[in-house]
C-alpha positions as CSV (number, residue, x, y, z in Angstrom):
1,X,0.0,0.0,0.0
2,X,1.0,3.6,-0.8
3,X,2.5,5.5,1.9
4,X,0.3,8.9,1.6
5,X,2.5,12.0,2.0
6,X,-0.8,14.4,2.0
7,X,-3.6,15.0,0.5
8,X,-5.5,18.1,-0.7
9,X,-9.0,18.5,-1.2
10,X,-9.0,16.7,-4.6
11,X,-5.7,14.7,-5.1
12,X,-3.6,12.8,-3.0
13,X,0.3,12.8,-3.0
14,X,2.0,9.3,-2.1
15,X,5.2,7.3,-2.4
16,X,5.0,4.9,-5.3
17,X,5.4,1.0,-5.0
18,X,7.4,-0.8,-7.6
19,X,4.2,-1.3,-10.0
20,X,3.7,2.2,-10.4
21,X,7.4,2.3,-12.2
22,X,5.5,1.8,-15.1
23,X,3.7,5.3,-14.9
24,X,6.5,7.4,-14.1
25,X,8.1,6.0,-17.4
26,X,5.3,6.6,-19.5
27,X,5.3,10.6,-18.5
28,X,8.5,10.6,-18.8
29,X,8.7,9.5,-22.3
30,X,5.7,12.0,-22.9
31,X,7.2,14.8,-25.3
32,X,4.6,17.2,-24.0
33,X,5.6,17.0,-20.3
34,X,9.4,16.9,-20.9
35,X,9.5,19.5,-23.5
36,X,10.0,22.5,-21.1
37,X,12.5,20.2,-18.7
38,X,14.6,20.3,-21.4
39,X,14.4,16.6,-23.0
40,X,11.7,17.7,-26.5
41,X,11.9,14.0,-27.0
42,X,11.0,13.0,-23.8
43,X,13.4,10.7,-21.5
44,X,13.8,7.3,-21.3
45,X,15.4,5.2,-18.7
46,X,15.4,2.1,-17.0
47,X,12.6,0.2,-16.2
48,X,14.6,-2.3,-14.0
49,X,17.3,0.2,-12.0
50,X,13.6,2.7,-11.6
51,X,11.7,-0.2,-10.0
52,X,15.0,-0.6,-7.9
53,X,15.3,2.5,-7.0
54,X,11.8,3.1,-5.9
55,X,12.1,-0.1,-3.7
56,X,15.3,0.8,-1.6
57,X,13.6,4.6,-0.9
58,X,10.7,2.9,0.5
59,X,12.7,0.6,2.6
60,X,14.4,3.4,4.0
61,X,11.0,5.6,4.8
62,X,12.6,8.0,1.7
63,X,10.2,11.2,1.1
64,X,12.4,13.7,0.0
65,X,14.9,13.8,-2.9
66,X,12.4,11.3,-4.7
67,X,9.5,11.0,-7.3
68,X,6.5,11.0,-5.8
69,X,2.6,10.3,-7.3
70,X,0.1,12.4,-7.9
71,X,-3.5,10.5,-7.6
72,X,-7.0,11.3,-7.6
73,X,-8.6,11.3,-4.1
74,X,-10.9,8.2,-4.1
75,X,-10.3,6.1,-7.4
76,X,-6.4,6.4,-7.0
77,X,-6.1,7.0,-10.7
78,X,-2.2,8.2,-11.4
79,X,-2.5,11.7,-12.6
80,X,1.4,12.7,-12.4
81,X,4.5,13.0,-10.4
82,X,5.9,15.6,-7.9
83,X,9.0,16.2,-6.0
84,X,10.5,17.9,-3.0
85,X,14.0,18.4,-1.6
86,X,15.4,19.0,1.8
87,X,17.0,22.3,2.3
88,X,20.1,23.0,1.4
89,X,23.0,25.6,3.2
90,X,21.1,28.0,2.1
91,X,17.8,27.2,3.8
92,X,16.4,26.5,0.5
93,X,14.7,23.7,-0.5
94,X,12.9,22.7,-4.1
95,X,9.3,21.4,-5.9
96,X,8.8,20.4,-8.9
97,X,4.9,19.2,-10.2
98,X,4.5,17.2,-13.6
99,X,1.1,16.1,-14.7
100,X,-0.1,14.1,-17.9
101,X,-1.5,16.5,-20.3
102,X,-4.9,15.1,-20.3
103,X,-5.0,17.1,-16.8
104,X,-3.5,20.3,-17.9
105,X,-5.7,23.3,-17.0
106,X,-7.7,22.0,-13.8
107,X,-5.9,23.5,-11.3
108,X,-4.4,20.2,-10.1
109,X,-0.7,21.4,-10.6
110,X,-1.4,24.7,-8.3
111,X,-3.1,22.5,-5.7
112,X,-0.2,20.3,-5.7
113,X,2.5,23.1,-5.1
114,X,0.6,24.3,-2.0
115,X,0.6,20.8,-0.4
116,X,4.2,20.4,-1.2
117,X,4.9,23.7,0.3
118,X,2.9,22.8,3.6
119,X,4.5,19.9,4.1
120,X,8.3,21.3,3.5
121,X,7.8,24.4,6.0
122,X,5.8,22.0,8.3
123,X,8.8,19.1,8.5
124,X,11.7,20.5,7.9
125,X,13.6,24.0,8.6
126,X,13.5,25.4,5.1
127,X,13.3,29.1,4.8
128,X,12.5,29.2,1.2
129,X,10.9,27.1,-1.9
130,X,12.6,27.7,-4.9
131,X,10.7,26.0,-8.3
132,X,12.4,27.1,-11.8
133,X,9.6,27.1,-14.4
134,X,10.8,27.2,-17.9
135,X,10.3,31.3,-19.3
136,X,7.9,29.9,-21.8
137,X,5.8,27.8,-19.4
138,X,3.1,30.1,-18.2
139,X,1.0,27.7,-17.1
140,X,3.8,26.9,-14.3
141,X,4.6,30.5,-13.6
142,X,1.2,31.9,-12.7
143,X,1.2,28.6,-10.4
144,X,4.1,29.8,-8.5
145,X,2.7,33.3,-8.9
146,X,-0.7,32.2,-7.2
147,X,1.5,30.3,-4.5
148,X,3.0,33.4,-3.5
149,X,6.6,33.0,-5.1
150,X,8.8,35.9,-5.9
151,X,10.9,35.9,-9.1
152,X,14.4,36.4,-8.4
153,X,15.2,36.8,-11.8
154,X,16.5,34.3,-15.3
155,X,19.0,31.9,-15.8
156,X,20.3,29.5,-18.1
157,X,20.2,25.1,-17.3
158,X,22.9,23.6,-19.6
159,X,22.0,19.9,-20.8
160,X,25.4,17.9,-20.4
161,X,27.0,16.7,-24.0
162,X,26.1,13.2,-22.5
163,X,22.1,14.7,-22.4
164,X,22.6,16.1,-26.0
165,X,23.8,13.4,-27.3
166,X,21.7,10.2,-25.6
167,X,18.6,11.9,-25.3
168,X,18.1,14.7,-26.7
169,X,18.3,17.3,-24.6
170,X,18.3,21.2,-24.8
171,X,19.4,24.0,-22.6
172,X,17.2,25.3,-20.7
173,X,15.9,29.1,-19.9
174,X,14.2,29.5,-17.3
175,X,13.2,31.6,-14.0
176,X,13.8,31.3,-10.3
177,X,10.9,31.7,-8.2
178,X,11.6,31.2,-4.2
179,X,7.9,30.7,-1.9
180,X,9.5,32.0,2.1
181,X,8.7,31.0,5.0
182,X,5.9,33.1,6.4
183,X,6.6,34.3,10.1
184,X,7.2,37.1,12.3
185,X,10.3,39.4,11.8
186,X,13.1,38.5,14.0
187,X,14.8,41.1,16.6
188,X,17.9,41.2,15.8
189,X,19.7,40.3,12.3
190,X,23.5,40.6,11.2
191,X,24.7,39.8,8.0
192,X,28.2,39.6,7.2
193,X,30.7,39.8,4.1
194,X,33.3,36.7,4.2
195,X,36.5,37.6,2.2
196,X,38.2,40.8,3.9
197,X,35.6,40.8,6.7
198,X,35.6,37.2,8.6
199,X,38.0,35.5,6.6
200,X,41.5,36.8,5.2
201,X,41.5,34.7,1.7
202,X,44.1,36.7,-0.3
203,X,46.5,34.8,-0.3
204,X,44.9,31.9,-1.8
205,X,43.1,33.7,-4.0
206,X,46.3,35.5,-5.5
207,X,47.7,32.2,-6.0
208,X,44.3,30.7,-8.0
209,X,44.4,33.9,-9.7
210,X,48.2,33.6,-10.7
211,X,47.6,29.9,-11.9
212,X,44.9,30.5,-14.2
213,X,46.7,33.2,-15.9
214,X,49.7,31.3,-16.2
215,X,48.0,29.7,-19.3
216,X,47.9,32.8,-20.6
217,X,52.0,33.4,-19.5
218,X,51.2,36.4,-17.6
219,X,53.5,37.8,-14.7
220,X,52.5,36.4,-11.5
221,X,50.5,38.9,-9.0
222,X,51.0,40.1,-6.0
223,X,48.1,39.7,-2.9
224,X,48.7,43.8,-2.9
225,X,48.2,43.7,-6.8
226,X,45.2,41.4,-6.5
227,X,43.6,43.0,-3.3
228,X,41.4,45.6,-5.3
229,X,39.9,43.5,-8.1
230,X,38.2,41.0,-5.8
231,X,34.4,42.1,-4.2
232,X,32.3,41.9,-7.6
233,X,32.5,38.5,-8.6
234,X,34.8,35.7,-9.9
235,X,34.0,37.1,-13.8
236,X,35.0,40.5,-12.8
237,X,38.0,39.5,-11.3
238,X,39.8,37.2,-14.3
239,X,39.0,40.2,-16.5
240,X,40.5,43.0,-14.2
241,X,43.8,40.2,-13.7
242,X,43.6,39.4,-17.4
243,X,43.8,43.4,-18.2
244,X,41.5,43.4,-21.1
245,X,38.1,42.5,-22.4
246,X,38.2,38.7,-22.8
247,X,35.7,36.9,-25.4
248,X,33.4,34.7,-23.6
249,X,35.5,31.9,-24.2
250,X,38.5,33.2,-23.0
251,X,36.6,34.3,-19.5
252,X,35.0,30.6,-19.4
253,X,38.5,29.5,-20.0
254,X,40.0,31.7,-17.0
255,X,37.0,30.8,-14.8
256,X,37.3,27.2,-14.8
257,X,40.9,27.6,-14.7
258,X,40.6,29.4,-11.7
259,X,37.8,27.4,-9.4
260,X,40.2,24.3,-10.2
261,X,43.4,25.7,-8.8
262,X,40.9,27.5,-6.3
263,X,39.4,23.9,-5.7
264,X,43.1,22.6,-4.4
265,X,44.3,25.9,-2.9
266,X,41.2,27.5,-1.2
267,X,42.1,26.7,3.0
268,X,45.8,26.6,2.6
269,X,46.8,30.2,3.7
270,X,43.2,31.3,4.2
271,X,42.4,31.8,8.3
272,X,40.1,34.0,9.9
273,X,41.2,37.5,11.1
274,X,42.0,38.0,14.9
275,X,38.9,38.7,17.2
276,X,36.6,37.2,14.8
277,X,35.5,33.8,16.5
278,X,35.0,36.0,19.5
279,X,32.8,38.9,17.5
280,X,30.8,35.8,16.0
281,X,30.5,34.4,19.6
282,X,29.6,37.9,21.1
283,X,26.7,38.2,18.3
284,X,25.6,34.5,18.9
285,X,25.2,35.6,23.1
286,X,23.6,38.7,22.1
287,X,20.9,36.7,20.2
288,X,21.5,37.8,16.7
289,X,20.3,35.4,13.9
290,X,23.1,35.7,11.5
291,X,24.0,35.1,8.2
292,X,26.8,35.1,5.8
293,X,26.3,37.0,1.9
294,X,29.2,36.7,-0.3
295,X,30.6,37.5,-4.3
296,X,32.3,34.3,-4.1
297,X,31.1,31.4,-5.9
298,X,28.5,29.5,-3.6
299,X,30.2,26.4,-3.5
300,X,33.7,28.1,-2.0
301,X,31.5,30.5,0.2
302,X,29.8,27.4,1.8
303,X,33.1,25.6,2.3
304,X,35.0,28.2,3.6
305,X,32.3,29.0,6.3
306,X,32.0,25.1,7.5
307,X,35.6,25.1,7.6
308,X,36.4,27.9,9.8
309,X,33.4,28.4,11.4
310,X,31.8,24.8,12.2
311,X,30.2,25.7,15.4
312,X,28.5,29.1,14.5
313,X,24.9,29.2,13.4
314,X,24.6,31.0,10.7
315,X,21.0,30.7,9.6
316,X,21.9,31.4,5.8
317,X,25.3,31.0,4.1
318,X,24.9,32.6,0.2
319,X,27.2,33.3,-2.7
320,X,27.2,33.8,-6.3
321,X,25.1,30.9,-7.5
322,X,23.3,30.0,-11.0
323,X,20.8,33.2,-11.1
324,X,24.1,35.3,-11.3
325,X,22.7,37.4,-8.4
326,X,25.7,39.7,-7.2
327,X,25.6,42.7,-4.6
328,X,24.6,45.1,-4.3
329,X,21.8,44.1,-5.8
330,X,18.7,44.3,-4.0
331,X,17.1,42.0,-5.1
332,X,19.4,39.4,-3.8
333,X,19.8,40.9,-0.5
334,X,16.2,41.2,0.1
335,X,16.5,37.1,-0.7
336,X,18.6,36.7,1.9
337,X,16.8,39.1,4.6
338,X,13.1,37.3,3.7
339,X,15.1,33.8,4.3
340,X,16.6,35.2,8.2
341,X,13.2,36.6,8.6
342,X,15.3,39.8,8.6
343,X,13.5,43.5,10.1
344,X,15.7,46.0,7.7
345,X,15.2,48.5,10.8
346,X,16.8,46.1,13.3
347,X,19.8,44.1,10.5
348,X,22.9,45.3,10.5
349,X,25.4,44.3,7.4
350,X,29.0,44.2,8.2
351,X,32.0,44.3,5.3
352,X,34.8,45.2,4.1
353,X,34.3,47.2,0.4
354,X,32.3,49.7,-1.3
355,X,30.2,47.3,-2.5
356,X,28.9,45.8,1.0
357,X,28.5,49.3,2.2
358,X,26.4,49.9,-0.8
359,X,24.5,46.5,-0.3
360,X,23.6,47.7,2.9
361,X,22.4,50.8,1.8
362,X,20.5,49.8,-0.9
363,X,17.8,47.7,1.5
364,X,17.8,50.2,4.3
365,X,20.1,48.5,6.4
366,X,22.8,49.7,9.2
367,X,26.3,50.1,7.1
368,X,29.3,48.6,9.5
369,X,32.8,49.6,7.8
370,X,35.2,46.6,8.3
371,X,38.6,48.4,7.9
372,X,40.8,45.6,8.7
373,X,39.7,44.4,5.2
374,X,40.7,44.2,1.2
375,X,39.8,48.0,1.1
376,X,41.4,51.1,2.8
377,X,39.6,53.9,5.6
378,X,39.7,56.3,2.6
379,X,37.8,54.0,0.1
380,X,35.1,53.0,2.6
381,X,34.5,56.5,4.2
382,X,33.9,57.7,1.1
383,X,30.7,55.7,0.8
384,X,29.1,57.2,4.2
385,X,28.6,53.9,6.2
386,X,26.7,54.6,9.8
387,X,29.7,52.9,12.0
388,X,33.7,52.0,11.0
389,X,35.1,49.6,13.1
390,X,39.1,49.5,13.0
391,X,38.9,45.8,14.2
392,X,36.9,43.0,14.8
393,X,37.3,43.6,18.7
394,X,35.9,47.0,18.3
395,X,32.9,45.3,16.1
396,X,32.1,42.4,19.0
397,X,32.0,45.7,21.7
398,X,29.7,47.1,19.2
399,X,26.9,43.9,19.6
């Protein structure tokens, strides 16, 4: 018998048994359903290793990070499939809804969304929903709309040549749309920067930075040399260290080239600055829900925070990831405030550049100066931030 995740007031969502393997093939293979996932063909797979699969998730209880069936309440007829992850780093978790066509239009799919997004803010400590309906699929976007999602903004799935080539498959445009948690502000909120203002990463940096241009047989850099290109994002920085425009293949090039190096190098000089574990402990006492917003790629932003700082925390940890969101854009610090259930009157954004004094500016929120950082008291005064701290000790004393 079908374990039932829930049910709404017309459907009922369940985990499948090994005979409904079957099903999930057959809308799978359906080149209406797939066509705006990216596979025009459909997808195939295996009937065996799916049946498999389906059976060791249900030994182990599995109901996240799985396919689950979309039924009518009552006859039990199989109408399509849905899924829902557990949250990541970020406090973000993900939905996705796929019905046969011969159900299009009924309001089943919005139905569905709702359900999934009770039952991930009811069992789990997600902050946000993100779904990523394809820009043509507006049928899926006004059902995020009418479940309260935000757009974040566009970005770009790329099929591997593996996808292309076995199956089919395209690249895929589409939008980010993130559902948040809905509950009451929080008292007290600070947000910090990472490189320059917890962590001192130069040197490592100058050293990924110095091996990806090496293919180009460019001088070496010095940290001093490298210090004021970093703080708008990895693309900006391999085009300030290459000293020209690049072509988008030379910049792909150079950013690959640098994440790997990056990838081998990133804890190997990097530590945190003096009087920051006790500022982070200071703000934890004080009862600050905190998080971490960074230009650096997500995946070295997340590492470098679990590295050095195992034992703090921090509600969300963010970098650059896939929608290409930066600082200061608003938009993506809003994100970030809605997922700490951040007051702007009461969240105070700590940093080390222009651009985090900016950030902080740009949402309304208190502007700390971290002048032990990447950028000097002249470059940072300039901008008018409401404190300057001339080290972390004078920051804790601050909280």
């Amino acid at each position: 018998m079908n374990k039932v995740v829930f049910v709404t007031e017309r459907l009922s969502v369940v985990a499948p048994q090994v005979s409904d393997a079957s099903f999930f093939i057959s809308l799978w293979r359906d080149a209406r359903v797939m066509a705006h996932v990216g596979f025009p063909r459909g997808l195939s797979c295996d009937a065996e290793e799916l049946a498999l699969r389906i059976a060791r998730e249900n030994k182990e209880g599995k109901v996240f990070g799985r396919p689950l069936l979309i039924r009518l309440a009552g006859e039990g007829t199989p109408v399509g499939e849905c899924f829902m992850s557990l949250p990541d780093e970020e406090g973000i978790s993900e939905t996705d809804v796929k019905l046969l066509p011969g159900y299009w239009g009924r309001g089943y799919g919005t139905e569905v969304k709702k359900g999934l997004l009770g039952a991930i803010f009811s069992q789990t400590e997600a902050r946000g929903v993100k779904a990523t309906p394809h820009i043509n699929n507006k049928a899926s976007i006004r059902m995020q709309e009418k479940c309260g999602s935000l757009c974040l903004g566009k970005s770009l799935y790329k099929a591997t040549l593996k996808q292309k080539e076995e199956q089919g498959a395209c690249d895929v445009p589409h939008y980010i749309y993130v559902a948040y948690r809905k509950e009451e502000k929080v008292k007290k909120t600070v947000i910090f920067d990472l490189d320059g203002t917890l962590l001192d990463t130069m040197g490592d940096i100058t050293d990924a930075v110095n091996a990806a241009l090496a293919r180009f047989g460019q001088r070496p850099y010095t940290e001093g040399e490298v210090r004021p290109m970093v703080g708008r994002g990895l693309e900006v920085l391999m085009e300030k260290a290459a000293g020209r425009k690049l072509t988008f293949e030379e910049k792909d090039e150079l950013v690959g080239l640098f994440n790997k190096a990056y990838g081998e190098n990133w804890d190997r000089k990097t530590r945190p600055y003096n009087g920051i574990p006790e500022l982070l402990e200071r703000a934890r006492k004080a009862e600050y829900v905190m998080g971490v917003l960074s230009n650096k790629p997500h995946e070295f932003t997340v590492k470098c925070v679990k590295r050095f700082f195992p034992d703090i925390p921090f509600r969300v940890i963010r970098g650059i990831r896939e929608d290409g969101l930066v600082k200061p854009d608003p938009v993506l610090t809003l994100h970030v405030m809605r997922l700490l259930g951040a007051d702007p009157e009461k969240t105070v954004f700590l940093g080390d550049s222009e651009i985090d004094v900016r950030t902080a500016k740009a949402c309304g929120l208190f502007a700390g100066a971290a002048l032990w950082g990447f950028r000097t008291e002249e470059e940072l005064t300039a901008e008018n931030p409401d404190a300057c701290f001339s080290t972390p000790d004078q920051a804790a004393a601050w909280f």
